[in-house]
C-alpha positions in Angstrom: -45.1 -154.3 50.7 -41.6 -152.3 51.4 -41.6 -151.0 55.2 -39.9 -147.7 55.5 -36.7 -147.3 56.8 -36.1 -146.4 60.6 -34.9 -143.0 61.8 -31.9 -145.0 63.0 -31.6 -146.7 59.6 -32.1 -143.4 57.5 -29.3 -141.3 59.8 -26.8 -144.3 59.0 -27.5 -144.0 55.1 -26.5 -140.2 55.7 -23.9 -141.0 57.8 -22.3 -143.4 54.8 -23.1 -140.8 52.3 -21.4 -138.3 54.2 -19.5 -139.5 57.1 -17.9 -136.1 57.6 -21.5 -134.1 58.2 -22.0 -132.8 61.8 -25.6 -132.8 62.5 -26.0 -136.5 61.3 -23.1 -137.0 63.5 -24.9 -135.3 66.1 -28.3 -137.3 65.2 -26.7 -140.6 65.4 -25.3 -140.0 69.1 -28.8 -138.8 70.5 -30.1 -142.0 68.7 -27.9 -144.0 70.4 -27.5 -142.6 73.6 -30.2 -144.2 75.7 -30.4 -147.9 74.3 -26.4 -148.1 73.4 -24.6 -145.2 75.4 -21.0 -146.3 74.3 -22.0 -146.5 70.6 -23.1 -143.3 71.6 -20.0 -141.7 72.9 -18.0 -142.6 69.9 -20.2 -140.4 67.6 -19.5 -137.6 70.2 -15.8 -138.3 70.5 -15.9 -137.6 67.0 -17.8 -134.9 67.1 -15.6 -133.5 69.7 -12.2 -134.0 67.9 -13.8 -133.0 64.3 -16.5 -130.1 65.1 -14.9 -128.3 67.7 -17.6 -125.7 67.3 -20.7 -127.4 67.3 -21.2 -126.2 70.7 -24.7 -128.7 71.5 -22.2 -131.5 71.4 -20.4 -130.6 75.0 -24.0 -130.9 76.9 -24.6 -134.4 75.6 -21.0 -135.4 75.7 -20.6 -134.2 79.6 -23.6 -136.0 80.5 -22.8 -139.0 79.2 -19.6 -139.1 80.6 -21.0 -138.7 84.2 -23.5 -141.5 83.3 -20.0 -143.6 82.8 -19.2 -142.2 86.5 -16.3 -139.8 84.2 -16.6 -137.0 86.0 -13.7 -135.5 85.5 -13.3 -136.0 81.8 -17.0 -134.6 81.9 -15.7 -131.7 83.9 -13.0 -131.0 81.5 -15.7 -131.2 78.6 -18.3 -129.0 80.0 -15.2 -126.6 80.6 -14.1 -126.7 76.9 -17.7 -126.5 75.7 -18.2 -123.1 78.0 -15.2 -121.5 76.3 -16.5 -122.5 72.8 -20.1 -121.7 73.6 -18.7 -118.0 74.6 -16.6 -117.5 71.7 -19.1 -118.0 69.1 -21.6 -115.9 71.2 -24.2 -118.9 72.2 -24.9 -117.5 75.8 -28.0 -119.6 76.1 -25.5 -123.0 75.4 -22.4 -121.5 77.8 -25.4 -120.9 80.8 -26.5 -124.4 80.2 -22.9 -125.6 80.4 -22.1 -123.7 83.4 -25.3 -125.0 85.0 -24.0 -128.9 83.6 -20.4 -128.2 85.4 -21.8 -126.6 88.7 -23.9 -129.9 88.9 -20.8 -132.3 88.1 -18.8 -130.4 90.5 -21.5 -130.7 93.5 -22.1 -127.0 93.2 -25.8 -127.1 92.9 -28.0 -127.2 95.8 -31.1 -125.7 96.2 -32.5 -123.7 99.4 -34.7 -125.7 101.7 
């Protein structure tokens, strides 16, 4: 009896059939993020440099980055990812990124 393919083994058939395709892209780096982060990070390094627009990237991207203890690279990508969120009009995204970048920069605190 055939066992069916993993999520993780079905995104890389996509990604072979279409290496160019953004949400697989996408797909692939949340697959990998937690068990292989730098695996991970070259799927949003891609992302980054080949779908400029594909605003959900910058979150994940700036995150993972400050996992590496980048925090300045993550700094400069939550930056980019608040001027693309607000250009195409994702407000919910840009807010999300401006709370990501307040956090990187030591900007959140909370009233005791």
């Amino acid at each position: 009896m055939n066992t069916p393919p993993t999520r993780l083994q079905q995104l890389l058939a996509f990604y072979d059939d279409d290496p160019t395709d953004a949400f697989t892209i996408y797909a692939l780096a949340t697959e990998y993020r937690a068990q292989e982060p730098e695996k991970a990070w070259k799927f949003y390094q891609q992302l980054l440099t080949e779908h400029p627009d594909y605003v959900g990237t910058y979150y994940h991207a700036g995150k993972l980055l400050e996992q590496f203890d980048k925090k300045d690279e993550a700094e400069k990508v939550y930056r980019t990812g608040l001027k693309v969120a607000r250009s195409v009009g994702q407000h919910h995204a840009a807010s999300e990124l401006l709370q990501a970048l307040n956090s990187c920069l030591g900007l959140d605190y909370e009233d005791d």
